[in-house]
N, CA, C and O atoms as a GROMACS GRO file, in nm:
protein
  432
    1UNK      N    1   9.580  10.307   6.511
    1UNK     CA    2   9.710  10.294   6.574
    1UNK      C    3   9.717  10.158   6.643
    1UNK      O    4   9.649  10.142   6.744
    2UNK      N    5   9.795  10.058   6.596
    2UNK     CA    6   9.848   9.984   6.677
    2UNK      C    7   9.843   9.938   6.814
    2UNK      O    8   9.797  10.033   6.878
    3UNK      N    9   9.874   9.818   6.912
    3UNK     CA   10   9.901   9.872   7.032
    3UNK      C   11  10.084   9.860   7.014
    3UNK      O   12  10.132   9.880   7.125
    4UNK      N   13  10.161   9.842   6.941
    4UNK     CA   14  10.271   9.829   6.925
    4UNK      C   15  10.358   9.984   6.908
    4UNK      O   16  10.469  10.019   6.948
    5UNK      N   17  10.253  10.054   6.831
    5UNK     CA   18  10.298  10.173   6.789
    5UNK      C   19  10.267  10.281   6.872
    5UNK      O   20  10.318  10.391   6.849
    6UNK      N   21  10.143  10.254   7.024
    6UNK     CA   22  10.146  10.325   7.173
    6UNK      C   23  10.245  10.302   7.239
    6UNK      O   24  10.284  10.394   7.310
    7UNK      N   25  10.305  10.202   7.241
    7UNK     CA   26  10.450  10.179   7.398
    7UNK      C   27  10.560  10.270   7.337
    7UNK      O   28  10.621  10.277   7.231
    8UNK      N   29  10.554  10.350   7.476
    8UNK     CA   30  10.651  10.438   7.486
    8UNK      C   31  10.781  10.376   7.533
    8UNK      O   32  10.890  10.431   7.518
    9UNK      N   33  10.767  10.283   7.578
    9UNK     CA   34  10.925  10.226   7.641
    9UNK      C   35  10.984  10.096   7.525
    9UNK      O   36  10.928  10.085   7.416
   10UNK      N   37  11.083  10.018   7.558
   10UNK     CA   38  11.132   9.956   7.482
   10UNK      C   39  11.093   9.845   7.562
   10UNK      O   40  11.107   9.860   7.683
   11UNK      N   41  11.044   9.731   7.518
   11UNK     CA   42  10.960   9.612   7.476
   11UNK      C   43  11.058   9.522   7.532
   11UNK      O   44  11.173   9.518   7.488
   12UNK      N   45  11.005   9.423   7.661
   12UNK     CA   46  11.105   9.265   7.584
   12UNK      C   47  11.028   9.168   7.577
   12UNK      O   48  10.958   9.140   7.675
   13UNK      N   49  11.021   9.100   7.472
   13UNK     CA   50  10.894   9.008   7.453
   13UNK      C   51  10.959   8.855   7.457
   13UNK      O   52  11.051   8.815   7.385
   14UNK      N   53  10.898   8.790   7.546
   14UNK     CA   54  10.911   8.648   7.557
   14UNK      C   55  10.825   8.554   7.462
   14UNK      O   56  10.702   8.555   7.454
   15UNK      N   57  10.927   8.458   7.380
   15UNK     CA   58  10.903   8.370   7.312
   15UNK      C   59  10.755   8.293   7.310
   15UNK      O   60  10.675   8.284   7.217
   16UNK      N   61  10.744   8.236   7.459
   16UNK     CA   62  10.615   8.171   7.518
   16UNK      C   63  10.542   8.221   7.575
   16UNK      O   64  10.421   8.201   7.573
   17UNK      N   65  10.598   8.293   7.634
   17UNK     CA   66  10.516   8.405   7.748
   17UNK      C   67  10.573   8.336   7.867
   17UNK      O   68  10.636   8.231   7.858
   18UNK      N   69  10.552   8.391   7.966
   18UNK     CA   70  10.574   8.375   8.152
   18UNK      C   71  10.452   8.347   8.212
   18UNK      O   72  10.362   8.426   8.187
   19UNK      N   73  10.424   8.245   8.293
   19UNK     CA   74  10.367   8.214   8.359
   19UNK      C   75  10.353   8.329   8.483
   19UNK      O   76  10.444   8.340   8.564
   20UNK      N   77  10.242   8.406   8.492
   20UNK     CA   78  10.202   8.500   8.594
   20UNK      C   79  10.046   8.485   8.639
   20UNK      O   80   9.980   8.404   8.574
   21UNK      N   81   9.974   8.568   8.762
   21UNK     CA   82   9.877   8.543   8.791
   21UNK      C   83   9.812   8.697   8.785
   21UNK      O   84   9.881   8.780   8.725
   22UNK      N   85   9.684   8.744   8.844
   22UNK     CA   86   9.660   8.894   8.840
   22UNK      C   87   9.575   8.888   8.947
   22UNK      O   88   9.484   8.806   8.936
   23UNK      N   89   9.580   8.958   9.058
   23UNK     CA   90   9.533   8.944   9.146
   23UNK      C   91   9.424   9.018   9.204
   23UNK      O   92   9.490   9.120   9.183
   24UNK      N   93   9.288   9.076   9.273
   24UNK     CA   94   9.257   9.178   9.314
   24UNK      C   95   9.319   9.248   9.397
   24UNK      O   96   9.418   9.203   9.456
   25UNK      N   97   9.274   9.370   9.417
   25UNK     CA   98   9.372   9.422   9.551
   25UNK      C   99   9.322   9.406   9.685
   25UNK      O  100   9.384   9.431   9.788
   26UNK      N  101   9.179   9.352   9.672
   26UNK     CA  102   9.121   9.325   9.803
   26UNK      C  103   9.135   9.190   9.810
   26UNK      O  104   9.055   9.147   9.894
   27UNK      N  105   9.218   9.078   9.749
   27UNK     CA  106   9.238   8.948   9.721
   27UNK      C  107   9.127   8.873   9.725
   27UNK      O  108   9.143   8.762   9.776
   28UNK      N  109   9.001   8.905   9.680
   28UNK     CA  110   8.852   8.832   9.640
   28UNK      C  111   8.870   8.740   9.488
   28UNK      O  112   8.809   8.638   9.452
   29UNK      N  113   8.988   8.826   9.408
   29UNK     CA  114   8.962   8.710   9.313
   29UNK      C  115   9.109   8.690   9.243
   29UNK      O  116   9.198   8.774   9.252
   30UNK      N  117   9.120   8.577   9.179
   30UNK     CA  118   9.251   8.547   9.098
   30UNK      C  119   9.274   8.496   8.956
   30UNK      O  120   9.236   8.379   8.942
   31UNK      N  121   9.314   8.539   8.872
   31UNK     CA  122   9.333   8.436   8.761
   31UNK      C  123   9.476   8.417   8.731
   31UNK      O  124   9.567   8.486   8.780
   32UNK      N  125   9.492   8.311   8.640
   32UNK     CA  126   9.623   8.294   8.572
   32UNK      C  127   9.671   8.393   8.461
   32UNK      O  128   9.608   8.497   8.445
   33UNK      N  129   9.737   8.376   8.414
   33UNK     CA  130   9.746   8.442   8.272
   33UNK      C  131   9.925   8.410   8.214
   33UNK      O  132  10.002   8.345   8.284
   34UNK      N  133   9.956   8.454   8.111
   34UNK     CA  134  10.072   8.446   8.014
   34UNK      C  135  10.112   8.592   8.006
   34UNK      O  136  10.039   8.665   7.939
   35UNK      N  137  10.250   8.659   8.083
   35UNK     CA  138  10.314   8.797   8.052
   35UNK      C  139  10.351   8.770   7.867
   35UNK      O  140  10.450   8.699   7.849
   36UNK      N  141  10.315   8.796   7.801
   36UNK     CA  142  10.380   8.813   7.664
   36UNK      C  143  10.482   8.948   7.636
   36UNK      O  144  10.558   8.941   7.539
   37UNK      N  145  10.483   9.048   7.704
   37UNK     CA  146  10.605   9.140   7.658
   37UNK      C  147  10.570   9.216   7.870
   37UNK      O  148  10.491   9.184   7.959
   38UNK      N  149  10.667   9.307   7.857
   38UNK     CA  150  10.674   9.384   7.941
   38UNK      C  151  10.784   9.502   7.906
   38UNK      O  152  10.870   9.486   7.820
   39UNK      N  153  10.773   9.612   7.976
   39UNK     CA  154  10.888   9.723   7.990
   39UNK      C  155  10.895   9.769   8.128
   39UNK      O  156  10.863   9.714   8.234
   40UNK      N  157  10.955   9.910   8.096
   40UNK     CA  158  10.979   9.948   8.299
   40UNK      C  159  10.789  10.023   8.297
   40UNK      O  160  10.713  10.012   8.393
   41UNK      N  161  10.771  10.057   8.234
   41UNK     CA  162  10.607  10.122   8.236
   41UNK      C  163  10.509  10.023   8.268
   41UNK      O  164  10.418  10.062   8.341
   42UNK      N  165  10.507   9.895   8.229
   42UNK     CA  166  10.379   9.797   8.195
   42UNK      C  167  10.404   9.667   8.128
   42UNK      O  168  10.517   9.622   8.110
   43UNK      N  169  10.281   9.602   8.086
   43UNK     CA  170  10.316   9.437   8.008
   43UNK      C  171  10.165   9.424   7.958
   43UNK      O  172  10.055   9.465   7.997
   44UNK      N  173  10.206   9.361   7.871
   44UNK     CA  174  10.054   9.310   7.794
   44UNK      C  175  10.076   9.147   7.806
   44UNK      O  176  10.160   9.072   7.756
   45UNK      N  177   9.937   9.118   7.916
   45UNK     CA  178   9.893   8.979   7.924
   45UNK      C  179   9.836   8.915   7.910
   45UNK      O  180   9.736   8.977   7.946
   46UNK      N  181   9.787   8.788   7.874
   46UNK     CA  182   9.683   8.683   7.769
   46UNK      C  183   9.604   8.622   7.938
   46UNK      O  184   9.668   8.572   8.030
   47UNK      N  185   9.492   8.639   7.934
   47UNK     CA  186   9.416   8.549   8.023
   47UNK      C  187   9.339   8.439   7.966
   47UNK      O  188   9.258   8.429   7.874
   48UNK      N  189   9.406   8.335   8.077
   48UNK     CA  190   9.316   8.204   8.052
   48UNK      C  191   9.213   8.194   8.101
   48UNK      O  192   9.157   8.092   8.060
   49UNK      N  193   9.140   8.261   8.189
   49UNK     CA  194   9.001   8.212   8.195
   49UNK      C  195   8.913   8.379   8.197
   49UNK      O  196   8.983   8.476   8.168
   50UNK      N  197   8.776   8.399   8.230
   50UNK     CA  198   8.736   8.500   8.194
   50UNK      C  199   8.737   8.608   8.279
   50UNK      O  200   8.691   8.588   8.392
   51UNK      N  201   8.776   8.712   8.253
   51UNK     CA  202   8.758   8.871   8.329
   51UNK      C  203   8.636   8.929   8.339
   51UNK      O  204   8.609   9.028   8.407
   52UNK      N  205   8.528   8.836   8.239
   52UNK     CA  206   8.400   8.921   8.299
   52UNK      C  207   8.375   8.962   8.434
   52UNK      O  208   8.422   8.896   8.527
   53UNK      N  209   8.301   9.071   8.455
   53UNK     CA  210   8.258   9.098   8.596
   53UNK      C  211   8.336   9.128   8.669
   53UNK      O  212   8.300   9.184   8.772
   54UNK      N  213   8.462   9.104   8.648
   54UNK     CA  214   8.585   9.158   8.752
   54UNK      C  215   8.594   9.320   8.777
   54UNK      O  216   8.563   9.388   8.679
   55UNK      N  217   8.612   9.354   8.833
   55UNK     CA  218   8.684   9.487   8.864
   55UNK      C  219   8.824   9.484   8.834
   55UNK      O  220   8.905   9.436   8.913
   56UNK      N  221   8.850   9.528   8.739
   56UNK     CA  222   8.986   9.512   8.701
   56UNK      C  223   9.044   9.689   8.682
   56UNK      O  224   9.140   9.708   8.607
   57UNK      N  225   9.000   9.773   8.732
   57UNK     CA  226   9.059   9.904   8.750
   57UNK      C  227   9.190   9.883   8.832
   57UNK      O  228   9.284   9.941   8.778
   58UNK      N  229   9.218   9.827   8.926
   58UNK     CA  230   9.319   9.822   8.973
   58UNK      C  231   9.347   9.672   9.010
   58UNK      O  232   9.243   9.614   9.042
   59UNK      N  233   9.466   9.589   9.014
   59UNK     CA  234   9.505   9.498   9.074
   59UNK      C  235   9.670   9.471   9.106
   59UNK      O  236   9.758   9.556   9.120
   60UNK      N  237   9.678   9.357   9.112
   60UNK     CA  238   9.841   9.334   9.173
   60UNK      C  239   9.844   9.197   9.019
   60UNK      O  240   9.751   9.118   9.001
   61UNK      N  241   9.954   9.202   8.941
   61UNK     CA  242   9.997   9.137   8.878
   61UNK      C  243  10.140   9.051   9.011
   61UNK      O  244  10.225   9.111   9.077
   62UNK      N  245  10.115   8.915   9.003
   62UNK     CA  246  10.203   8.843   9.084
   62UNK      C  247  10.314   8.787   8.967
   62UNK      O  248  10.276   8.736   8.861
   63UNK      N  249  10.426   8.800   8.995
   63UNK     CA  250  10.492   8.763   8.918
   63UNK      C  251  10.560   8.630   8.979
   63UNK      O  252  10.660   8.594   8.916
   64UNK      N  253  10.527   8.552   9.088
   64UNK     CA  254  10.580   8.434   9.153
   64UNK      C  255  10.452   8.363   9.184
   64UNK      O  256  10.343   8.418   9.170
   65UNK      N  257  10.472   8.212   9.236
   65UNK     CA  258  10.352   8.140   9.291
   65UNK      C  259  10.321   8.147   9.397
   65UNK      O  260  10.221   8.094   9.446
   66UNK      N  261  10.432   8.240   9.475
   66UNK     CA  262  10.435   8.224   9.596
   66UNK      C  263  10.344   8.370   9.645
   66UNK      O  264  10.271   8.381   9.743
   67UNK      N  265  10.375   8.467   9.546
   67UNK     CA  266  10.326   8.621   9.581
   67UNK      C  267  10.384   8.713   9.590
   67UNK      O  268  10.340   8.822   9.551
   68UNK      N  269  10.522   8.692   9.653
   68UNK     CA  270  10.632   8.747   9.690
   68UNK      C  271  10.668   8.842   9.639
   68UNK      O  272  10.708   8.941   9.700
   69UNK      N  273  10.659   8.827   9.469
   69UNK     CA  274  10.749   8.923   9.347
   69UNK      C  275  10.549   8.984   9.316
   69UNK      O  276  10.449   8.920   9.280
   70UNK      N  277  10.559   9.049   9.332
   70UNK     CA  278  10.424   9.188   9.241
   70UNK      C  279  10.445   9.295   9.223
   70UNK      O  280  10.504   9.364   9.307
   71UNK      N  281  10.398   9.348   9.089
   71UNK     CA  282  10.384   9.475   9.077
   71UNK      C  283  10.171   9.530   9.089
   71UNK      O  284  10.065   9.468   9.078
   72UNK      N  285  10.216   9.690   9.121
   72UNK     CA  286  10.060   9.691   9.163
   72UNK      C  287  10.033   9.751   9.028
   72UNK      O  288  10.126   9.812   8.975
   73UNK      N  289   9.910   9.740   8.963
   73UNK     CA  290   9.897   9.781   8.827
   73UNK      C  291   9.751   9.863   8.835
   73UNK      O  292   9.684   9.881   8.938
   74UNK      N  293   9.707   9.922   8.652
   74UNK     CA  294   9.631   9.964   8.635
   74UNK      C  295   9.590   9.939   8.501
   74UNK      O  296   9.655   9.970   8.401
   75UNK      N  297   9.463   9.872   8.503
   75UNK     CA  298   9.396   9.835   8.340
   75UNK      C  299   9.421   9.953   8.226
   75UNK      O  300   9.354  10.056   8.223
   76UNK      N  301   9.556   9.916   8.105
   76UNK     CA  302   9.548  10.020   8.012
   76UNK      C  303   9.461  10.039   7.953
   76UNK      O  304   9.405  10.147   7.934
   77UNK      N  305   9.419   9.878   7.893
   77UNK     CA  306   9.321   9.867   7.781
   77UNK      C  307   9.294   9.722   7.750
   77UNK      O  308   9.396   9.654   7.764
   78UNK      N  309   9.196   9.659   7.714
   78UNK     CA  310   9.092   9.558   7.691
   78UNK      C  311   9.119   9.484   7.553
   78UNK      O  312   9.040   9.533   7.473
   79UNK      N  313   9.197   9.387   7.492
   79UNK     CA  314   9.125   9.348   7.377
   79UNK      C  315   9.135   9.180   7.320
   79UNK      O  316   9.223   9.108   7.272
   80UNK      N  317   8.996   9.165   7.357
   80UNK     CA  318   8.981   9.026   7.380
   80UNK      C  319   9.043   8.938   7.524
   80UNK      O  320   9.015   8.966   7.640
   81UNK      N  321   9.112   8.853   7.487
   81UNK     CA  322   9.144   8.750   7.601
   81UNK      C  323   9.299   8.882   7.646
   81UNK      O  324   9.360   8.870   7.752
   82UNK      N  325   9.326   8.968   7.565
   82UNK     CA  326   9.430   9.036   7.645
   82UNK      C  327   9.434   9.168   7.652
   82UNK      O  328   9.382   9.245   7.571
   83UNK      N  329   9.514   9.204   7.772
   83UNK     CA  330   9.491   9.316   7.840
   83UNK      C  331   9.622   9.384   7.852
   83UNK      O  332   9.720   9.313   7.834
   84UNK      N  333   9.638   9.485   7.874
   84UNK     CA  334   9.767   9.569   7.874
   84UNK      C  335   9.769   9.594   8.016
   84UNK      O  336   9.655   9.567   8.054
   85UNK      N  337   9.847   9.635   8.129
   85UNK     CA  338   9.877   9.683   8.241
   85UNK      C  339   9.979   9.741   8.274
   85UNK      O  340  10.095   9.698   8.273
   86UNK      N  341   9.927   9.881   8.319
   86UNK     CA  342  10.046  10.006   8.359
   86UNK      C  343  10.046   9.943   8.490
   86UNK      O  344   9.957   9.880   8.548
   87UNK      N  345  10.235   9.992   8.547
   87UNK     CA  346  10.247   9.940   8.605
   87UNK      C  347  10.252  10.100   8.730
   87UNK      O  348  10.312  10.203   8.702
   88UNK      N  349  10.171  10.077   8.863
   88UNK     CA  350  10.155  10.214   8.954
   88UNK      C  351  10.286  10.206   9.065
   88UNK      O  352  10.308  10.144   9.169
   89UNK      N  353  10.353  10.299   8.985
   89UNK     CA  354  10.474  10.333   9.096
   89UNK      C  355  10.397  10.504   9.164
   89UNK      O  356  10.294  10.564   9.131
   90UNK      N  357  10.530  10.543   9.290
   90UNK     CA  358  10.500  10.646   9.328
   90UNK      C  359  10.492  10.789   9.291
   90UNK      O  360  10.446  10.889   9.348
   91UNK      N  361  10.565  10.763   9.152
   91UNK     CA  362  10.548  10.883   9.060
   91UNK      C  363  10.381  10.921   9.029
   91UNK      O  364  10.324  11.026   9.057
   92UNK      N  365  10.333  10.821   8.975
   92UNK     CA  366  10.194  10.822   8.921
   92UNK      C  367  10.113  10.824   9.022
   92UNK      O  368  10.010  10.888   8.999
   93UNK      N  369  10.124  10.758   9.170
   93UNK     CA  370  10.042  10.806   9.284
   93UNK      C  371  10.064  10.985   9.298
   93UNK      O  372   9.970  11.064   9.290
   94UNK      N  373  10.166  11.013   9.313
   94UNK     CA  374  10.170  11.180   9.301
   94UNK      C  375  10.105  11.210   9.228
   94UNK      O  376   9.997  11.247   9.274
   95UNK      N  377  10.120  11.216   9.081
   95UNK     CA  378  10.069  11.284   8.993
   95UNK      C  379   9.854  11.259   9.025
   95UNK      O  380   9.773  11.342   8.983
   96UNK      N  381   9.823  11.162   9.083
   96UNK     CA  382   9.676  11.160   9.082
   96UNK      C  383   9.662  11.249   9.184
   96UNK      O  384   9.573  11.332   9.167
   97UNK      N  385   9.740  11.259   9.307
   97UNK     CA  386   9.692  11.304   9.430
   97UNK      C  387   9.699  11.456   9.390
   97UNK      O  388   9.618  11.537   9.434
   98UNK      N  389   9.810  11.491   9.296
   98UNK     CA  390   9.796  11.657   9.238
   98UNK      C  391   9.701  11.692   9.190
   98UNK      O  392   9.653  11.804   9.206
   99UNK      N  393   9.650  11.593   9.113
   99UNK     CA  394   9.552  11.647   8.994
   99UNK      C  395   9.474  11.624   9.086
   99UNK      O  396   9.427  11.738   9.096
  100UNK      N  397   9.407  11.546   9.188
  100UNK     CA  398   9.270  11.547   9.254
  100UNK      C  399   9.300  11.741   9.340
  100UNK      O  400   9.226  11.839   9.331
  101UNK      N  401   9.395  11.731   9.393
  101UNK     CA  402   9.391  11.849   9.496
  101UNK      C  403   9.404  11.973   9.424
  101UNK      O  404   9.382  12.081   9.478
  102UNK      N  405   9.456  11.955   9.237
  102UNK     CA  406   9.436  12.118   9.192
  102UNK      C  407   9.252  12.113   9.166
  102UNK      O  408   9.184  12.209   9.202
  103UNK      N  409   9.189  11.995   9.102
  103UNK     CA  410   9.091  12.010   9.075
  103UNK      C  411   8.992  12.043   9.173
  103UNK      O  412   8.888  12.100   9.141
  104UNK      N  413   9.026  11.999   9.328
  104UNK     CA  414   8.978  12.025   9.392
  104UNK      C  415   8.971  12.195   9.422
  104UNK      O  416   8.868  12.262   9.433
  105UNK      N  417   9.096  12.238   9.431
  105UNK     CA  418   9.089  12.397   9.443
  105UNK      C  419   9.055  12.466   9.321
  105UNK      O  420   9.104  12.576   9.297
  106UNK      N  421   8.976  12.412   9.243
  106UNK     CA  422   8.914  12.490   9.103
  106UNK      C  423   8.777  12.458   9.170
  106UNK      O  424   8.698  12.544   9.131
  107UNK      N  425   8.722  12.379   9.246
  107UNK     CA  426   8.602  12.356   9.261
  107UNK      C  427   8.512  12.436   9.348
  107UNK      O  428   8.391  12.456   9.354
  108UNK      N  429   8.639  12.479   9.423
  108UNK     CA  430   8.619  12.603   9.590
  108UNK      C  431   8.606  12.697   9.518
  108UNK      O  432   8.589  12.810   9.566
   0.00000   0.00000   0.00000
């Protein structure tokens, strides 16, 4: 399967890509990178320099130079120099905090 034929939302893909950055959430580290598509769910982005070693489970995609404009994200998936990122609104914070607290009352 594709990664074209996983997005559930409708796609808008920029010609060149957008100049964006990806940030940690504890702000220890930064890179650049190129947005090549995005939707209201997520974006798949090209990094210019390397993600080894990063913790990239969670970060802040900056969409300004300044910082101002971010969304807070979550690593979809890995391939090569690019990466996919869901984007964590408060829907999806609910839904973890449910699933931790039913699993938790299966555990009692």
């Amino acid at each position: 399967m594709t990664t074209s034929e996983r997005r559930k939302g409708v796609r808008v893909v920029f010609e060149k890509g957008i100049e964006v950055s990806i940030m940690a959430i504890d702000g220890t580290w930064r890179r650049d990178c190129i947005m090549q598509d995005v939707s209201e769910t997520g974006a798949r982005l090209s990094i210019r320099d390397s993600i080894e070693g990063l913790k990239l489970k969670e970060f802040f995609l900056l969409l300004s130079s300044t910082g101002l404009t971010y969304r807070r994200c979550e690593l979809a998936w890995v391939n090569g120099e690019e990466i996919g990122a869901k984007f964590v609104t408060a829907q999806t914070e609910k839904k973890k905090r449910t699933g931790r607290s039913h699993n938790n009352n299966l555990e009692a």
